[in-house]
Kinemage of the C-alpha trace (Angstrom):
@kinemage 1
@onewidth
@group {chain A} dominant
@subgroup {mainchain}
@vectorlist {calphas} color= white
{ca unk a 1} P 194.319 111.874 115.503
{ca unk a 2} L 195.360 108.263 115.973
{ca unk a 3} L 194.889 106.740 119.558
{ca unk a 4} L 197.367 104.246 120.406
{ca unk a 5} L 195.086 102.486 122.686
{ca unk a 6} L 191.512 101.827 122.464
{ca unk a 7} L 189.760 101.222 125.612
{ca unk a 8} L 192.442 98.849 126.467
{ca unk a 9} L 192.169 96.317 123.896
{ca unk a 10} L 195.047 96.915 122.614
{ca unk a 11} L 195.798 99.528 118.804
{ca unk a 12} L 192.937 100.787 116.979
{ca unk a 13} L 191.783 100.895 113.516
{ca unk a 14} L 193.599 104.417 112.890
{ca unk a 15} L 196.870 102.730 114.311
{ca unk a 16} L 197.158 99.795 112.394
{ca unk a 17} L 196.523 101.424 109.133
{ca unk a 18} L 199.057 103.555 109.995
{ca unk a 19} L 201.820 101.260 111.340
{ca unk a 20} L 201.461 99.275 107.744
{ca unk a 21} L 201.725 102.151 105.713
{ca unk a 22} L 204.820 103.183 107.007
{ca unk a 23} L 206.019 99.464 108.110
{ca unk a 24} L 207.836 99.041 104.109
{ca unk a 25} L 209.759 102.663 105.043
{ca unk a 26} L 210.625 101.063 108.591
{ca unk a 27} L 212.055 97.868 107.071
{ca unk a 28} L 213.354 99.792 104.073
{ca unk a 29} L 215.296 101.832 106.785
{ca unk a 30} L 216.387 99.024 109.020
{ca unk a 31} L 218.427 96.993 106.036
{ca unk a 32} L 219.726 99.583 104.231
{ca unk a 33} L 220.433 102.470 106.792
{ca unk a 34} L 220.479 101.191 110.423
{ca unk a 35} L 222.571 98.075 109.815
{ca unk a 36} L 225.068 99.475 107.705
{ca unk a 37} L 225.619 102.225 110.553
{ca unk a 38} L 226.223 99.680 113.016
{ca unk a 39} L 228.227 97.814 110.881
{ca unk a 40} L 230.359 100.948 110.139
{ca unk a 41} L 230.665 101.474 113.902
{ca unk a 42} L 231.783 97.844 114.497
{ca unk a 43} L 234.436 98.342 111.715
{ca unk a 44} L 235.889 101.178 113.150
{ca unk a 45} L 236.559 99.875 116.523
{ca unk a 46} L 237.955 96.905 114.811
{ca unk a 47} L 240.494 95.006 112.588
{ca unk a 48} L 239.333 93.109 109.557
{ca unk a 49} L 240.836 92.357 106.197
{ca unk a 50} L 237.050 90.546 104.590
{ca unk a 51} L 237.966 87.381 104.901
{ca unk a 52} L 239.452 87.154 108.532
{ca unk a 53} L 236.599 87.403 112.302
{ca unk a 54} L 236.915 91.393 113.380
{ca unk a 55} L 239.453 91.865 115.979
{ca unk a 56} L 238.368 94.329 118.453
{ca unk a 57} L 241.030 97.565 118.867
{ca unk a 58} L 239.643 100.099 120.263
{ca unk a 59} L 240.610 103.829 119.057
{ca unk a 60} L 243.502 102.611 117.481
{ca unk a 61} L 241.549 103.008 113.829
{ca unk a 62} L 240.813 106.707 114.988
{ca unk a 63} L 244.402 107.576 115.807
{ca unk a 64} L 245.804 105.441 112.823
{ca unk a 65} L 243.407 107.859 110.364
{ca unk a 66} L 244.198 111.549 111.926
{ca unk a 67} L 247.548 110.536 111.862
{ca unk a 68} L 247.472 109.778 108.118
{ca unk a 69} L 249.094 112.027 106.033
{ca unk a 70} L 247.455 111.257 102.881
{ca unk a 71} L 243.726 111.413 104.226
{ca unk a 72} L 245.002 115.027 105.871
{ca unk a 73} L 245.655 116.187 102.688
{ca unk a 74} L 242.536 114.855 101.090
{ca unk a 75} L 240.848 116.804 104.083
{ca unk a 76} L 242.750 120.253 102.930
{ca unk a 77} L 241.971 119.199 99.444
{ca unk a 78} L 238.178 119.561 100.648
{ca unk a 79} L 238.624 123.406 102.036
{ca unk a 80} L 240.231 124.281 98.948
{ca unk a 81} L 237.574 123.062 96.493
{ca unk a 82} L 235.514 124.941 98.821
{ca unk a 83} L 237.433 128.092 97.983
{ca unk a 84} L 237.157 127.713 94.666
{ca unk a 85} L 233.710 126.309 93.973
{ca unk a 86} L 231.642 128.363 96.951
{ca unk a 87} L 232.419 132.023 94.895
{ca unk a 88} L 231.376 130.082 91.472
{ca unk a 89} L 228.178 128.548 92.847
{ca unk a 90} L 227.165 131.679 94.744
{ca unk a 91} L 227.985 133.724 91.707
{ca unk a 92} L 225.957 131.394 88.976
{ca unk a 93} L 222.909 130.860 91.163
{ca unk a 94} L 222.470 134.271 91.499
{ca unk a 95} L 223.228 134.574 87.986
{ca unk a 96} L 220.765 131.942 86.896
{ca unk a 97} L 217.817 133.512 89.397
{ca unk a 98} L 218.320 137.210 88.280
{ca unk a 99} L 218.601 135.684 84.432
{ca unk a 100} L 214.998 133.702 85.113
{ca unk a 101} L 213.687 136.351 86.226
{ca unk a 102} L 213.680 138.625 82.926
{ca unk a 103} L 212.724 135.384 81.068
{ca unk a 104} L 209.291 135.748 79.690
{ca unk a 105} L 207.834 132.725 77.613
{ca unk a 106} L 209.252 129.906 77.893
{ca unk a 107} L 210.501 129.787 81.651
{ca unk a 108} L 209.452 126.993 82.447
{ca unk a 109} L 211.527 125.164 79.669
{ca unk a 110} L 214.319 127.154 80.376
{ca unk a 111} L 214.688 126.208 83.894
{ca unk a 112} L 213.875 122.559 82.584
{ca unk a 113} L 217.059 123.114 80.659
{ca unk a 114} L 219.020 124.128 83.767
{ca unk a 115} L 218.023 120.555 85.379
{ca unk a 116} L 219.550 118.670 83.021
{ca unk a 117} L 223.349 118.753 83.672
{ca unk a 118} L 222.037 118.325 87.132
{ca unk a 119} L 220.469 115.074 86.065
{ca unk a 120} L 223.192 113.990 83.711
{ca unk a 121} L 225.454 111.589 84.262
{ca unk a 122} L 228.874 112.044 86.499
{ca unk a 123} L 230.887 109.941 84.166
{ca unk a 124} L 229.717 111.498 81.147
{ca unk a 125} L 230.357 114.595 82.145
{ca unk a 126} L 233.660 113.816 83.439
{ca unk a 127} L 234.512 112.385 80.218
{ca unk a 128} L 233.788 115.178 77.978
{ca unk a 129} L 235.355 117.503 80.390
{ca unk a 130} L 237.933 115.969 80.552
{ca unk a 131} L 238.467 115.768 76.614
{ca unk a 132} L 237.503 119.775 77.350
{ca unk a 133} L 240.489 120.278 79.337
{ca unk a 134} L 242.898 118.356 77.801
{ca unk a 135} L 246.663 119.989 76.313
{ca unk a 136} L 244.748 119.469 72.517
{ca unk a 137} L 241.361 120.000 73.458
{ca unk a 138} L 239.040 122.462 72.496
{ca unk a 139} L 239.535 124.858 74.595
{ca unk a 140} L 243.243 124.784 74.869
{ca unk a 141} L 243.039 125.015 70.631
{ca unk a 142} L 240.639 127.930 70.715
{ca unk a 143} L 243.113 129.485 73.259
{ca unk a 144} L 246.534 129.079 71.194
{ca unk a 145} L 244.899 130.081 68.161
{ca unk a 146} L 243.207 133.280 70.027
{ca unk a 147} L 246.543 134.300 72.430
{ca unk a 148} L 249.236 131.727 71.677
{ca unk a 149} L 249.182 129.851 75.127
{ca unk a 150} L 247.798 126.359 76.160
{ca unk a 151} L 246.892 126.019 80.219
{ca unk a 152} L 247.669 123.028 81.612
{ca unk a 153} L 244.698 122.462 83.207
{ca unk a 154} L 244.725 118.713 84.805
{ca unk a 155} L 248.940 119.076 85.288
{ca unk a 156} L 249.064 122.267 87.711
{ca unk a 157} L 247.721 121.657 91.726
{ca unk a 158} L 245.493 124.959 91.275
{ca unk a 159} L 244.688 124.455 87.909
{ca unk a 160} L 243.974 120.804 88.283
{ca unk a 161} L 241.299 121.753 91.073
{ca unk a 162} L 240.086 124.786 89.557
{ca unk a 163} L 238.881 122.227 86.290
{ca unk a 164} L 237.424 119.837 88.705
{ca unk a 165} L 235.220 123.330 90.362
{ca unk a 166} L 234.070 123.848 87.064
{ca unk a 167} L 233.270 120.871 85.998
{ca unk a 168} L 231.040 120.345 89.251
{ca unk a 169} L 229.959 123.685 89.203
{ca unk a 170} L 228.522 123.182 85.810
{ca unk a 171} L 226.732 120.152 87.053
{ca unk a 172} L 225.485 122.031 90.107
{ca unk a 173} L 224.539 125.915 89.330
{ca unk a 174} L 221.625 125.338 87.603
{ca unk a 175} L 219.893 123.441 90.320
{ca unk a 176} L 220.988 126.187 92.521
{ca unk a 177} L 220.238 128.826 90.814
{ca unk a 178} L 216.698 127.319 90.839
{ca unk a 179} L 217.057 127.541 94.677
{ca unk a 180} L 217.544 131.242 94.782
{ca unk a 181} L 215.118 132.016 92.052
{ca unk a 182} L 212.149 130.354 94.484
{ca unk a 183} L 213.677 132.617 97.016
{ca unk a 184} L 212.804 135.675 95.006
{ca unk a 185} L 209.850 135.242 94.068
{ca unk a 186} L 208.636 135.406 97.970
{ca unk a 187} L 210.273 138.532 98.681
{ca unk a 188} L 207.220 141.402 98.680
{ca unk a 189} L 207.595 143.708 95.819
{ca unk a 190} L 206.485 146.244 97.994
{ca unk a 191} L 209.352 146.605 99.667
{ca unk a 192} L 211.106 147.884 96.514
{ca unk a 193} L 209.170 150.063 96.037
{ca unk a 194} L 209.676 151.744 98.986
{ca unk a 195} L 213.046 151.371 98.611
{ca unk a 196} L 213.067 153.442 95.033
{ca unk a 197} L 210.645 156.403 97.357
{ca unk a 198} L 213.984 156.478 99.141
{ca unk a 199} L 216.340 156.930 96.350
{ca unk a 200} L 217.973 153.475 97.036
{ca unk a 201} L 219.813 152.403 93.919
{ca unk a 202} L 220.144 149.010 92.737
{ca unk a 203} L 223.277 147.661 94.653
{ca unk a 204} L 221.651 149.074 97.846
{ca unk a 205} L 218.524 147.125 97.178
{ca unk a 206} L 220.498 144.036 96.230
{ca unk a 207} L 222.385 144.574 99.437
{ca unk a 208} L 220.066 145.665 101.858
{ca unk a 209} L 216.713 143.558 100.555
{ca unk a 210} L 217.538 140.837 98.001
{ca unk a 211} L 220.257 139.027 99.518
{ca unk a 212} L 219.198 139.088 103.169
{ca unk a 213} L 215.860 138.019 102.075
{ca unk a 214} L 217.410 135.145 99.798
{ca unk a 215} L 219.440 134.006 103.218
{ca unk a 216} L 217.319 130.713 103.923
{ca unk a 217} L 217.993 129.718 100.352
{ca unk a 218} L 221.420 130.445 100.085
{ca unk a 219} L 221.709 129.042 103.252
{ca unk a 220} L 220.244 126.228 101.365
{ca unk a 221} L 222.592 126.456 98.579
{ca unk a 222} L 225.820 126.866 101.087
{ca unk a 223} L 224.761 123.271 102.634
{ca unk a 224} L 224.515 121.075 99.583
{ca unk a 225} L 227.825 122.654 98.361
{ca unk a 226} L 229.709 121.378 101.710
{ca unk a 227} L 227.965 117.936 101.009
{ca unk a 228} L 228.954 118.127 97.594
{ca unk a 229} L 232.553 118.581 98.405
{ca unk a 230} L 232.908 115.718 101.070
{ca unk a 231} L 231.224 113.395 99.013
{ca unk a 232} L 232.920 114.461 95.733
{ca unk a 233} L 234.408 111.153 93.838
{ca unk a 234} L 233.532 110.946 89.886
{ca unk a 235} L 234.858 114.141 88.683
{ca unk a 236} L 238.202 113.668 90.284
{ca unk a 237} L 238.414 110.300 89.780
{ca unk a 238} L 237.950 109.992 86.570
{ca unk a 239} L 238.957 113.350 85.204
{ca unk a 240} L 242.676 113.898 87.473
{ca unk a 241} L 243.105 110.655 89.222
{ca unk a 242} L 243.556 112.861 92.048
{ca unk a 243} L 246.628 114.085 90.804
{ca unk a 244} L 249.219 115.864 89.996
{ca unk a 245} L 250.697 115.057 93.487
{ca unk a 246} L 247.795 114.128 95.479
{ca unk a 247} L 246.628 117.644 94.710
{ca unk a 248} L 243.000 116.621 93.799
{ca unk a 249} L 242.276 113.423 95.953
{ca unk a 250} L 239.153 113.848 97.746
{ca unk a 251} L 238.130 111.744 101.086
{ca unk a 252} L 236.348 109.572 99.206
{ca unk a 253} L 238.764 108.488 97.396
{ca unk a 254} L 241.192 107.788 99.874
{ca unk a 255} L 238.656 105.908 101.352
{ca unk a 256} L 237.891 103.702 98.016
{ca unk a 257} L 241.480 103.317 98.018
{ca unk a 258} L 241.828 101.921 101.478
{ca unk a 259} L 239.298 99.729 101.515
{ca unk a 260} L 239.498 98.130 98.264
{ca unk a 261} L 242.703 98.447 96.999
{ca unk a 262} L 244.449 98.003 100.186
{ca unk a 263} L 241.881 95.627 101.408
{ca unk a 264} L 241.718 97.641 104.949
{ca unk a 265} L 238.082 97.713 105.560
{ca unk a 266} L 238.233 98.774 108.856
{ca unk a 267} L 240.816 102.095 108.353
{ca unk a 268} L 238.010 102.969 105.332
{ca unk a 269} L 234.869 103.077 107.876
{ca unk a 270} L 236.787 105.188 110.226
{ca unk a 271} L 237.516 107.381 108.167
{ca unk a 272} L 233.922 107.715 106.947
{ca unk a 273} L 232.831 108.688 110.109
{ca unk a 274} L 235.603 111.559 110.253
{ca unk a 275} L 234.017 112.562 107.091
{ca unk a 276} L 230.222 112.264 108.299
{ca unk a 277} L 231.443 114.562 111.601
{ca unk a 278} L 233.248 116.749 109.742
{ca unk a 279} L 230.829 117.714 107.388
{ca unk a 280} L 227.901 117.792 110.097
{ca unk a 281} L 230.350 119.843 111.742
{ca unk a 282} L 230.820 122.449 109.199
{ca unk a 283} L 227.123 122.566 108.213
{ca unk a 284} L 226.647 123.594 111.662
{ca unk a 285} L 229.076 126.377 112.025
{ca unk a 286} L 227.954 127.386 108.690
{ca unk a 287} L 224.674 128.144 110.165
{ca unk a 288} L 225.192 129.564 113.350
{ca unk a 289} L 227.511 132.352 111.670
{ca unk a 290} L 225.492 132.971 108.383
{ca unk a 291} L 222.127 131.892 109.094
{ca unk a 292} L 219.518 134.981 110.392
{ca unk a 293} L 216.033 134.908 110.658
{ca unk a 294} L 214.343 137.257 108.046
{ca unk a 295} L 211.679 139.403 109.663
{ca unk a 296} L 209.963 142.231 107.531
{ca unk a 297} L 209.317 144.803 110.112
């Protein structure tokens, strides 16, 4: 236990040791977290263009952004990824977890092998995907020549944000999937089989033992997907421009946009804070209606 104080000579051994262990995390912190945030807050209450002194506004940045019609609908853009991605993570992390678990040798290099999209590169993947997707890519080929149709996967709103799902989903479910598998190996065998001396049948176990015993880590899962979406840039970016229509532009790249291309600084960094609430927001409702306390009685 360190004492702050020893006999009033001011911090002990313990203390100091400690203080300078952690004093290149504290500096660390203060340069590259604490100022930027109080930058960002200045920026937001204020008018600058980089090379002109801040003018001071007030809320005026705060109205000007909810008021925007284009960050709006970069907003709804966000709940419908959501739609679309949430069922395909959900679905191949639980995929991935029940899959590991009737792996035998090997396991460990198969779960290896689920890292490494996860580890890949967002450009590269966006790049291949979006060769993937494309009216004479492989996929579109190996449809005509299978049904006669080509899907116009980047040109169609849905579509267009359906690919970019994939895409991240691809990048994603593996990782997640690793998640939920960690979940089940904790949950007690014994309760299955007490559940097959009751005649319960495999969707009733699923039901009534797997899944509310995998809630913390789908709980898990269900917050780094809601990150994922507000902070979603690359695939978009690179693979619809955020087109057709606006359809796929994200809040982050409205807010690259803004700042950079219209060189309004200020109008970017309040809008980052409408996306750091917004998310925090939704992590927390998230929680308080999915999020129960597993007790085995």
């Amino acid at each position: 236990m360190i004492r702050w104080l020893n006999g009033g000579r001011g911090l002990s051994r313990e203390a100091i040791v400690g203080l300078s262990l952690v004093s290149v995390y504290l500096v660390f912190t203060a340069l590259f977290w604490a100022y930027p945030f109080f930058w960002l807050a200045k920026l937001s209450v204020t008018q600058w263009r980089f090379f002109d002194e801040p003018t001071f506004v007030g809320v005026r940045n705060f109205v000007r952004a909810v008021q925007d019609p284009q960050f709006l609908g970069a907003l709804w853009n966000v709940v419908r990824f959501l739609a679309l991605y949430l069922p395909i993570a959900f679905g191949g992390a639980l995929l991935v977890a029940f899959g590991l678990q009737h792996v035998g040798r090997g396991r460990a290099f198969v779960a290896l092998c689920f890292l490494l999209s996860n580890v890949s590169s967002g450009v590269a993947l966006s790049l291949v995907f979006l060769k993937i997707f494309s009216s004479t890519g492989p996929l579109n080929n190996s449809l005509y020549a299978a049904i006669g149709v080509r899907i116009p996967w980047t040109n169609e709103p849905t579509l267009a944000m359906l690919a970019i799902a994939l895409v991240v989903a691809w990048k994603f479910v593996g990782y997640y999937g690793l998640i939920v598998y960690s979940g089940l190996l904790t949950v007690p065998r014994e309760l299955y089989d007490a559940a097959r001396l009751d005649h319960a049948g495999r969707w009733t176990r699923l039901v009534r033992i797997t899944l509310p015993m995998l809630n913390p880590q789908l709980m898990m899962v269900l917050t780094f997907a809601i990150l994922v979406a507000f902070g979603l840039f690359t695939e978009p970016y690179l693979i619809t421009g955020g087109g057709p229509a606006d359809s796929t532009a994200t809040p982050q790249m409205i807010i690259y946009e803004t700042a950079f291309r219209r060189l309004q600084p200020s109008h970017a960094a309040t809008m980052s804070i409408i996306i750091s609430l917004g998310s925090y927001l939704l992590v927390v409702l998230a929680r308080r209606l999915f999020e129960k306390k597993v007790v085995i009685a």
